[in-house]
C-alpha positions in Angstrom: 138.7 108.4 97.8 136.3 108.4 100.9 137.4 112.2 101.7 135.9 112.7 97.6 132.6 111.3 97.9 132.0 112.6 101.7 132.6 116.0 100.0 130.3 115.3 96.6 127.8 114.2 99.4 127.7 117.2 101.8 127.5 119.3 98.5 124.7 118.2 97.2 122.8 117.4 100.6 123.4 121.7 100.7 122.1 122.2 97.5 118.9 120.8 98.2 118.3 123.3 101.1 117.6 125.5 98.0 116.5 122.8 95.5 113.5 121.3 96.7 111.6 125.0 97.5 109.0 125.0 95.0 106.6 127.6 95.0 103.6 127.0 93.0 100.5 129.2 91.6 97.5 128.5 94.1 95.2 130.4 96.1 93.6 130.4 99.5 90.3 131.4 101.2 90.3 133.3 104.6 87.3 133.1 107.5 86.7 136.2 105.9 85.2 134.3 102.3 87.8 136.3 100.9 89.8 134.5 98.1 93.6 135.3 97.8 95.6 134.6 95.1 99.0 133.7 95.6 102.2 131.0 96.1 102.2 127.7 97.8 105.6 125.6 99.1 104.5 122.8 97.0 105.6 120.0 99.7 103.3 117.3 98.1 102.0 116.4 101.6 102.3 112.4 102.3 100.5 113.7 105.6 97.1 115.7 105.4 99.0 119.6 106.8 97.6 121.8 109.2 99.2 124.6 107.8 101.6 125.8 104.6 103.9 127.9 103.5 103.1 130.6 101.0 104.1 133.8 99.4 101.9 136.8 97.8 104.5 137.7 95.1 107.8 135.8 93.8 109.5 138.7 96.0 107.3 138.8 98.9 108.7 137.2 102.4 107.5 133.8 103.3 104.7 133.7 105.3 102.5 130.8 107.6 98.8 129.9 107.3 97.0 127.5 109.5 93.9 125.4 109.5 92.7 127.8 112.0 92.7 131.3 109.6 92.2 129.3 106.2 88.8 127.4 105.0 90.3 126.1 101.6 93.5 126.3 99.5 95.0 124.5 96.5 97.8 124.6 94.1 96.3 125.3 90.9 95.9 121.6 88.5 97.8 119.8 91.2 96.2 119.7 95.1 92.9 120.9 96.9 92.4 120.8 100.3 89.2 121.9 102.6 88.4 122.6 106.1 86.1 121.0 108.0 84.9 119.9 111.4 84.1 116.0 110.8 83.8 112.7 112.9 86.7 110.4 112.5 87.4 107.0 113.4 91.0 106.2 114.4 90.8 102.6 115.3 94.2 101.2 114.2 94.0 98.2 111.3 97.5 96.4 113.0 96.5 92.9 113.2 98.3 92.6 116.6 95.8 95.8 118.0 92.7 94.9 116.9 89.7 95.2 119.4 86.1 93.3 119.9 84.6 96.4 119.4 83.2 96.7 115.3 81.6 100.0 115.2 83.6 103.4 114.9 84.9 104.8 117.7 84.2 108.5 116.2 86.1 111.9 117.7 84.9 115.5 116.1 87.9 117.1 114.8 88.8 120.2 112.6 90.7 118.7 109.7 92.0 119.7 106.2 90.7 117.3 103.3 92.0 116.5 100.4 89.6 116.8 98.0 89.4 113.6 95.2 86.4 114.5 93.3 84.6 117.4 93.2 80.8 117.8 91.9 77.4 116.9 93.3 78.8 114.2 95.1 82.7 114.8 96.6 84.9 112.4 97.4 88.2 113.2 100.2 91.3 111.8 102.0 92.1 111.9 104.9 95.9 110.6 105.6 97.8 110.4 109.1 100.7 107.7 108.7 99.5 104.6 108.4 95.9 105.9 108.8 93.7 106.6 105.7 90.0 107.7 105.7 87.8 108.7 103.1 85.1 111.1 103.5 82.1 112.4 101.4 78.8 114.4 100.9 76.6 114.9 98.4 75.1 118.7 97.4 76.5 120.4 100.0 75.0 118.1 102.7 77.2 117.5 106.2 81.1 115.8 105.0 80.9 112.3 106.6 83.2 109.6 106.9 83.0 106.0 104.6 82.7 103.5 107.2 85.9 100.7 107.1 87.2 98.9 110.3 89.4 95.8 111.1 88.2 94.0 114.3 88.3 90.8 116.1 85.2 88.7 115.8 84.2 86.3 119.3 86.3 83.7 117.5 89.4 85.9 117.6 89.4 86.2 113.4 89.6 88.9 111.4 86.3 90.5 110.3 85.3 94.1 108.5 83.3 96.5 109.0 82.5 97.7 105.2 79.5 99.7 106.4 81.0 102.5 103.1 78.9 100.0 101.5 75.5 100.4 102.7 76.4 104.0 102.7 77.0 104.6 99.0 74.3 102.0 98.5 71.8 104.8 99.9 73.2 107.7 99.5 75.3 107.7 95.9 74.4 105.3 93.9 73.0 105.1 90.4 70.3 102.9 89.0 72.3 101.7 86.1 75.1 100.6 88.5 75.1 97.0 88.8 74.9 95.4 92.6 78.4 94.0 91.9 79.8 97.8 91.5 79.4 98.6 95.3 79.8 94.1 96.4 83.4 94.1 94.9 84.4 97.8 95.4 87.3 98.5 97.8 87.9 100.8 100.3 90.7 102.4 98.2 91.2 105.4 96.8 91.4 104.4 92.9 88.8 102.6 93.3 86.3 105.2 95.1 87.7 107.8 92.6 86.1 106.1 89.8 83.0 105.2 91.8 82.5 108.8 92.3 83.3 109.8 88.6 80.5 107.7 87.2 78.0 108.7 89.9 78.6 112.2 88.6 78.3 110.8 84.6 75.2 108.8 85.6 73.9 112.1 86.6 75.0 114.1 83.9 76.7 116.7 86.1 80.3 118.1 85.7 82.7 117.0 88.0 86.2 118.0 88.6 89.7 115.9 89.5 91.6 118.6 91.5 94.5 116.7 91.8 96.9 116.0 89.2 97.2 113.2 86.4 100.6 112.1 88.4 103.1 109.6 86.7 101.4 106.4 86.2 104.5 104.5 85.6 106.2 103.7 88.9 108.5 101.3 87.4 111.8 102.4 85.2 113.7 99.7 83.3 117.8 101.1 82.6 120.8 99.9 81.2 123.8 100.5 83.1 127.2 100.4 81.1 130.3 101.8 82.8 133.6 102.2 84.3 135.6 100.7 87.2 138.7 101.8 88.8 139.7 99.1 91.6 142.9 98.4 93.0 143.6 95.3 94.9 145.8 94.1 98.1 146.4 90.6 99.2 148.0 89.5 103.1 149.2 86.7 104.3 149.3 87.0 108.2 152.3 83.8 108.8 154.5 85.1 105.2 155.0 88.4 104.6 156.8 87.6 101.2 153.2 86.9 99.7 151.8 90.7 100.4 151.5 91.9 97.3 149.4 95.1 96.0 148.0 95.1 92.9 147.4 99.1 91.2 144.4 100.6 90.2 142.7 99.1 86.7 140.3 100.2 84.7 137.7 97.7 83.4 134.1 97.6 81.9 131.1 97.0 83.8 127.8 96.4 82.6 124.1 96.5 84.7 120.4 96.2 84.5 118.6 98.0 87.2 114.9 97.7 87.8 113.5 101.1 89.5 110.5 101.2 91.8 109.2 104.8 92.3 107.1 105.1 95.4 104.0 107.0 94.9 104.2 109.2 97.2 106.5 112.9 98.5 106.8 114.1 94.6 108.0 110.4 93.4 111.5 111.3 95.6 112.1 108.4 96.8 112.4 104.5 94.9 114.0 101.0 95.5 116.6 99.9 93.3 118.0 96.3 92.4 120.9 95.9 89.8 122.5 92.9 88.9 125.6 94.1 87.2 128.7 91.9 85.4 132.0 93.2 86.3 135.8 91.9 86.2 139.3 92.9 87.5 142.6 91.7 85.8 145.9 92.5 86.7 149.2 90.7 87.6 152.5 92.0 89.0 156.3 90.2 90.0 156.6 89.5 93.7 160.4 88.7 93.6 161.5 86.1 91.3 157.2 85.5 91.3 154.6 86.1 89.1 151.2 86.8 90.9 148.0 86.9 88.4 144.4 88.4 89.7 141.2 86.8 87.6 138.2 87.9 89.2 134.9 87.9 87.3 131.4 88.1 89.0 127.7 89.1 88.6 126.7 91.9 91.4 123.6 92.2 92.9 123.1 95.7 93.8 119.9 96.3 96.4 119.2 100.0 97.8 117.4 102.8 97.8 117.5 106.1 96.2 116.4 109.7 96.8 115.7 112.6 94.1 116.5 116.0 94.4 114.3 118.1 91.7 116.6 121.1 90.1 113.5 122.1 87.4 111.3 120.0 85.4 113.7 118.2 83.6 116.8 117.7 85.5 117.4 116.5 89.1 120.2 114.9 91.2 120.0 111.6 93.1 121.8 109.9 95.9 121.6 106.0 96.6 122.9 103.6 98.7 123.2 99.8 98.1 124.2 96.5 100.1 125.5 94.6 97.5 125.7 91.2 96.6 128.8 89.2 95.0 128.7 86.1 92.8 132.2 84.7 91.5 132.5 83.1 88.8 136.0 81.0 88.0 137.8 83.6 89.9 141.3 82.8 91.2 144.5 84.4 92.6 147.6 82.6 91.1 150.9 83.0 92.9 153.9 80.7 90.9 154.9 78.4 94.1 151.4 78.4 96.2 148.4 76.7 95.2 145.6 78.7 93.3 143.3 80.8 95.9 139.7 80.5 94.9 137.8 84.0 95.4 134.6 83.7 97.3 133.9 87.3 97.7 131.8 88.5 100.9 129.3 91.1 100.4 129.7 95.2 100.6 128.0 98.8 100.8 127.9 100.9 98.0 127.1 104.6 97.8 126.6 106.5 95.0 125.8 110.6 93.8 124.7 111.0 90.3 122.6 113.4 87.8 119.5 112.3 85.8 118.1 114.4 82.7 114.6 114.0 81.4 114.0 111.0 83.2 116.2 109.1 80.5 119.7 109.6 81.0 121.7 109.7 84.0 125.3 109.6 84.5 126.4 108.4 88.4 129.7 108.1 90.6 129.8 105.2 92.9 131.7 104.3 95.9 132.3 100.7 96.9 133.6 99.7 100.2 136.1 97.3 100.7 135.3 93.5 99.9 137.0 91.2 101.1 138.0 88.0 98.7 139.2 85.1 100.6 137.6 82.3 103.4 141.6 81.2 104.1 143.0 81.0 107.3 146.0 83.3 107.3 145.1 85.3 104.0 143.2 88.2 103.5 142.4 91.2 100.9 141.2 94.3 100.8 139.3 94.8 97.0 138.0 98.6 96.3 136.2 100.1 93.7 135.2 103.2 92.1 132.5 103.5 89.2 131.7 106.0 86.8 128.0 105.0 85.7 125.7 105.4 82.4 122.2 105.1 82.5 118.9 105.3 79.7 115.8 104.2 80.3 114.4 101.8 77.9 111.2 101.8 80.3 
C-alpha cells in the first residue's frame, strides 16, 4: 500500500514540472522605449521579481529579462510591474527588533513595482517576505514611499509612524473626503486601493486596476462521502493465542471539510480541517473463540494542501493531515477476556486527488497506522485506505 501511494506521489510531483508552466499574453518595454509584445511565465510572484521568463512566440525558446534591460512589463488583465529607482525603508515591524529610532531609515534602490492603480495618482507594492511597502506619485511627479514604521517609544511601547497620513493628506486628497477617510485608513493594500480609486473619481479622471479581479472567496465549504478499506491486527505480548488479524473491510465514511485558500502563489496553497465519522466492524474465530471489532469515531482531519493547475478548469492536489481520533463506544470483545475499550492515539494522513471546476473532487488517502489500545501487554496496528468524494456547497 505505501509502495502505491509513494508511486501516485512521485507521479504527479513529475507532472507538475510541466503543469504549472503557464505562459501568458503580456508585453514588455526595453531601455530602448521600445514595446514588445510577447509571453510571460505567469509565476504570480508572492515576491516583487527582478527578472522573468518570457517567450516571443508559443514556439520560440525561453528566454531571461532583468530589471536591468526592462523598464515595464505586465501580463495582459492580470499583473503590471514598473522600474524605478526609489528610497525604501526596511526597518523590520518584529516586535522583538524594534528600534528607538521613528523615522525611516531610507536606501535608494532600483526596484520593480507592482503597480495597484493607475491614473493621475498611482498607487504600488512593494513585497520582500515579510516586508510590504507602498509607494505613489501623482502626474508623473518622483515615485515615493507611504510612510509606516513600528518603533519603540522612551517607555519601551509600541508606537507608529503613520506619516502615509500627512502625506495623502497633502498630496492626494479630495475636498469631499471627510477627515475620518485618511484618520481611520490603514496602511493596507485594500484599503489604499480604494483610497486611490476615489481620488481619481473625485477628479473625474479614468483610472485603471492592472491587476486582476482575483477570487474573492478564500473559503470553500465540501461534503466529503466515501470509502474505507482497513484491516486490523491485535497482539498480546505475554499470550500469543490472543493475536488475531482481522481482514480488510469496506465501510462508509462521511466528512465536512472547511477550506482556507491563501491569497497568495495563484491560490496553490490552503489549510484544511475535516471532522469526518467513520466505523470498522468485523469479527473472526480464534480457536474455539469468537473475537468481535466495534470501532466507531469522529476524525479530526488538520493539514494542508497544494494545487497543481492542469487548465482552467481541472487541477490535481496533494495534502497531508495529522489527524485526530474520537472513539465513541468502541470495544474489542474476545469470549474469555474482558472487553478492551479503544482509545485510539492519533495518526498522519496523506492524500493525492483530482478537483474539476472547483466543485467536485474525487481523492485517495493513505492513513498510517493507529494504534487502538493504552493496555499493558496489548497492542494493534489499525490501517486505512479511503477513496474520497467531494462538492462544494460553498
Amino acid at each position: 500500500m505505501k509502495k502505491q501511494l509513494l508511486f501516485i506521489l512521485t507521479s504527479i510531483l513529475s507532472l507538475n514540472c510541466y503543469s504549472q508552466i503557464n505562459f501568458e499574453k503580456g508585453y514588455y518595454v526595453n531601455n530602448s522605449n521600445q514595446k514588445i509584445d510577447c509571453l510571460i511565465k505567469n509565476v504570480e510572484w508572492k515576491n516583487n521579481p527582478t527578472n522573468f521568463d518570457f517567450k516571443l512566440t508559443e514556439e520560440s525558446n525561453t528566454e531571461n529579462a532583468s530589471i536591468k534591460s526592462v523598464k515595464e512589463f505586465g501580463i495582459y488583465n492580470n499583473s503590471k510591474y514598473m522600474r524605478s529607482t526609489v528610497n525604501i525603508d526596511r526597518s523590520t515591524e518584529f516586535i522583538n527588533n524594534l528600534t528607538y529610532e521613528g523615522n525611516p531609515q531610507f536606501t535608494e534602490e532600483e526596484l520593480f513595482l507592482k503597480v495597484l492603480v493607475e491614473g493621475p495618482a498611482n498607487l504600488y507594492i512593494y513585497e520582500e517576505g515579510n516586508l510590504t511597502r507602498f509607494f505613489y506619485n501623482k502626474n508623473n511627479s518622483k515615485i515615493e514611499q507611504l510612510i509606516f514604521k513600528k518603533y519603540l517609544n522612551s517607555d519601551y511601547a509600541v508606537t507608529l509612524n503613520n506619516k502615509y497620513k500627512q502625506q495623502l493628506l497633502i498630496d492626494v486628497n479630495c475636498p469631499t473626503f471627510k477627515s475620518s477617510k485618511i484618520t481611520y485608513l490603514e496602511y493596507k493594500e485594500k484599503q489604499l486601493v480604494n483610497y486611490f480609486i476615489d481620488f481619481n473619481i473625485c477628479n473625474n479622471s479614468e483610472y485603471k486596476i492592472p491587476v486582476k479581479n482575483q477570487k474573492k472567496d478564500f473559503f470553500n465549504l465540501n461534503i466529503r462521502p466515501g470509502f474505507n478499506s482497513s484491516s486490523l491486527a491485535i497482539n498480546n505480548s505475554l499470550y500469543n493465542n490472543k493475536n488475531v488479524e482481522f481482514g480488510n473491510e469496506l465501510s462508509f465514511r462521511f466528512g465536512l471539510e472547511a477550506e482556507f485558500i491563501m491569497p497568495f502563489n495563484r491560490n496553490k496553497w490552503s489549510l484544511i480541517a475535516e471532522p469526518t465519522y467513520q466505523f470498522f466492524k468485523s469479527e473472526t474465530q480464534l480457536g474455539n473463540d469468537n473475537v468481535e471489532v466495534n470501532y466507531k469515531s469522529i476524525e479530526l482531519a488538520v493539514g494542508v494542501r497544494h494545487y497543481l493547475f492542469l487548465g482552467e478548469q481541472s487541477k490535481l492536489f496533494l495534502n497531508g493531515s495529522f489527524v485526530i481520533d474520537f472513539p465513541k463506544n468502541s470495544n474489542v470483545k474476545y469470549d474469555r477476556v474482558t472487553d478492551l475499550d479503544i482509545t485510539s492515539s492519533g495518526n498522519l494522513a496523506f492524500g493525492v486527488g483530482y478537483q474539476y471546476h472547483n466543485k467536485y473532487s474525487v481523492e485517495l488517502r493513505y492513513f498510517s497506522e493507529r494504534d487502538f489500545f493504552d493496555y499493558l501487554n496489548w497492542n494493534s496496528s489499525y490501517k486505512t485506505m479511503s477513496v474520497i468524494l467531494g462538492y462544494s456547497i460553498f
